[in-house]
N, C-alpha and C positions, 0 to 999 in steps of 0.2 A: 908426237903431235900433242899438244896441251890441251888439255880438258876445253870444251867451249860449248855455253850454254845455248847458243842459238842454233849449230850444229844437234846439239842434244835435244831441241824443241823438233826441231827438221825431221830427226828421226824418231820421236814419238808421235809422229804423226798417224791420225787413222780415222776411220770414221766411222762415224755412230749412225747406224740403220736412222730413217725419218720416223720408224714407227716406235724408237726408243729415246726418241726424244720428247720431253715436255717441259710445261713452265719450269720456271721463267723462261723468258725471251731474251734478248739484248732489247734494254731499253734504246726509247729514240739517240740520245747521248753516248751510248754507247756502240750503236748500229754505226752513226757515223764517226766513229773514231777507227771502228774496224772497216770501214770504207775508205779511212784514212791511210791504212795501212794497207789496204789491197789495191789501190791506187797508184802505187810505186812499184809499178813493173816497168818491163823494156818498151818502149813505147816508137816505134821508126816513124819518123816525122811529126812525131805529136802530136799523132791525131787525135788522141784521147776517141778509139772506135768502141766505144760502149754507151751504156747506160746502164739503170737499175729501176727496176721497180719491186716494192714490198707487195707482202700479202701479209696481213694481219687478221685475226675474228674472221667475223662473217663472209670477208672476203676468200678466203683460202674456200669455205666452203658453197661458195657461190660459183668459185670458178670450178669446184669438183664438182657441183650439177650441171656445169655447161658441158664441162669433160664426161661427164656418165650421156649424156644427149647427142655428142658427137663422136662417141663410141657407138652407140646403135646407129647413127646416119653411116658412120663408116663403115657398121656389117652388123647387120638388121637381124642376124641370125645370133649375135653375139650372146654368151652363156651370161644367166644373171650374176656371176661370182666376178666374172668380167667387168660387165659395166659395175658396178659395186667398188671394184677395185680400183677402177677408173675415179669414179664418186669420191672416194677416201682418200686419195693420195693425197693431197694437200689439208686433211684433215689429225694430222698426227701434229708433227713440229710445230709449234705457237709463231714461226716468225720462218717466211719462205720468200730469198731475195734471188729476183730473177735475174741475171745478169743476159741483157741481149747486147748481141755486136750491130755495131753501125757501119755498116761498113763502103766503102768509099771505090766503086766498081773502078772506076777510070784513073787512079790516083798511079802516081808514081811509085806507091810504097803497094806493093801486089796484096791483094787479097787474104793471099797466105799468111800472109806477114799479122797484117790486121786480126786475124779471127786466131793467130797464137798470141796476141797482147793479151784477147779476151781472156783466152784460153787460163794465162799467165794471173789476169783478177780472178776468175773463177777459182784458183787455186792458194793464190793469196788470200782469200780471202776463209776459205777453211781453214789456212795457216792461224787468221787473223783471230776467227772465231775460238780456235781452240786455245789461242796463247790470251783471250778473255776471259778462258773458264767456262765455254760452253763447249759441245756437242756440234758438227756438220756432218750433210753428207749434200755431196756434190750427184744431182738427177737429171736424165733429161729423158730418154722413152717417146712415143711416137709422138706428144703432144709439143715438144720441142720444135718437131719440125711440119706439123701439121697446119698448114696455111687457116683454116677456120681459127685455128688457138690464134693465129697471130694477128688474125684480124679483131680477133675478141679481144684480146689484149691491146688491142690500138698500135699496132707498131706497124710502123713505114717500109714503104718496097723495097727499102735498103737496108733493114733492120730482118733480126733472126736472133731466135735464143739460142744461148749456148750454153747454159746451166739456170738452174734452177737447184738452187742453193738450200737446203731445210737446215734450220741451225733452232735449237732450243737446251735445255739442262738435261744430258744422257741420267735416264733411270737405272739405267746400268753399267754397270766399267764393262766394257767390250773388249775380247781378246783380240792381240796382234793376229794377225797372218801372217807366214811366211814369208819372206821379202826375196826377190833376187839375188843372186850374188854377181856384184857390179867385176866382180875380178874378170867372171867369167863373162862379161859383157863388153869387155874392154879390148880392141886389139892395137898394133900397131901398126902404123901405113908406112910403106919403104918406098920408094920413087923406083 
C-alpha cells in the first residue's frame, strides 16, 4: 500500500485534554475554513441537521456561572469541588464550538440517520482543527443533554447538542493511547 498523507493525518489523530489547551484560538477566518472542512460529511437528504454556536471570552465563562447554578438546582447537596468543576469547564480552551443537531422528527431520512451526520461534523471537525495546527477535544457530560442548558442556550424543541467542541494551542504534546486492533475487529459474513 503507498505511503498517504491523509491516511497518516487519520491516524495521528488524538485529543488534547480542554484543560491543556490555551491561546491562541482559531481566528474568526480561520474557524470558518475548519467549518469548511467539517461540513463535508455524509449528509442523507441534505438536510444539513446541524448548527454551531461559538463561545468565546466572557462568554465561556458566563455560561460556567449558569452551569455552576444549575448544578446546585440539580442537587442542592452538591460538593463545592463539584459545582467549581462545573463553573470551569468552559474556562480552560480560548474558543468552545458547540455543534447541536437539528433534527427533523417526521422526515424520511430517520433520526438515526441525522444525529450520525452530526456525529460525523463533530468529528470532522477535530480532524479539521488538528490538520490547522491546533489542539481539540470533543465533550459533552450532563450539561449536553440537560433541558435548562438548552434552553439557556436558545435552542429549539428539535434542537439537542451533541458536542461541544474545546479547540485552542495544546501546552503540551500529549501521548497516544493504545488503539484497537481493527484485524481483530473485523470478521467475515458467509450466507
Amino acid at each position: 500500500m503507498p505511503d498517504n498523507c491523509f491516511l497518516q493525518a487519520l491516524d495521528q489523530r488524538l485529543s488534547v485534554s480542554s484543560k491543556q489547551l490555551g491561546e491562541p484560538a482559531p481566528d474568526d477566518a480561520t474557524l470558518l475554513r475548519m467549518l469548511q472542512s467539517a461540513v463535508r460529511v455524509p449528509d442523507h437528504g441534505k438536510l444539513v441537521p446541524y448548527r454551531f454556536l461559538q463561545l468565546r471570552g466572557d462568554a465561556r465563562h458566563a455560561l460556567g456561572q449558569f452551569l455552576a447554578e444549575r448544578s446546585l438546582q440539580r442537587n442542592p447537596q452538591a460538593a463545592d469541588a463539584v459545582v467549581e468543576k462545573d463553573r470551569l469547564r468552559f474556562s480552560h480552551a480560548p474558543l468552545i464550538v458547540t455543534v447541536i443537531a437539528r433534527l427533523q422528527p417526521d422526515h424520511a431520512v430517520p433520526e438515526q440517520e441525522q444525529l450520525l451526520t452530526v456525529g460525523c461534523v463533530c468529528f470532522a471537525l477535530l480532524q479539521a482543527a488538528q490538520g490547522a495546527g491546533f489542539g481539540a477535544q470533543w465533550l459533552t457530560a450532563w450539561m449536553a443533554y440537560d433541558a435548562e442548558v438548552a434552553r439557556h442556550l436558545r435552542l429549539g424543541d428539535n434542537e439537542r447538542i451533541v458536542g461541544f467542541i474545546h479547540i485552542g494551542t495544546p501546552k503540551l504534546k500529549m501521548p497516544d493511547r493504545e488503539r484497537p486492533d481493527p484485524a481483530a475487529l473485523l470478521q467475515d459474513w458467509q450466507p
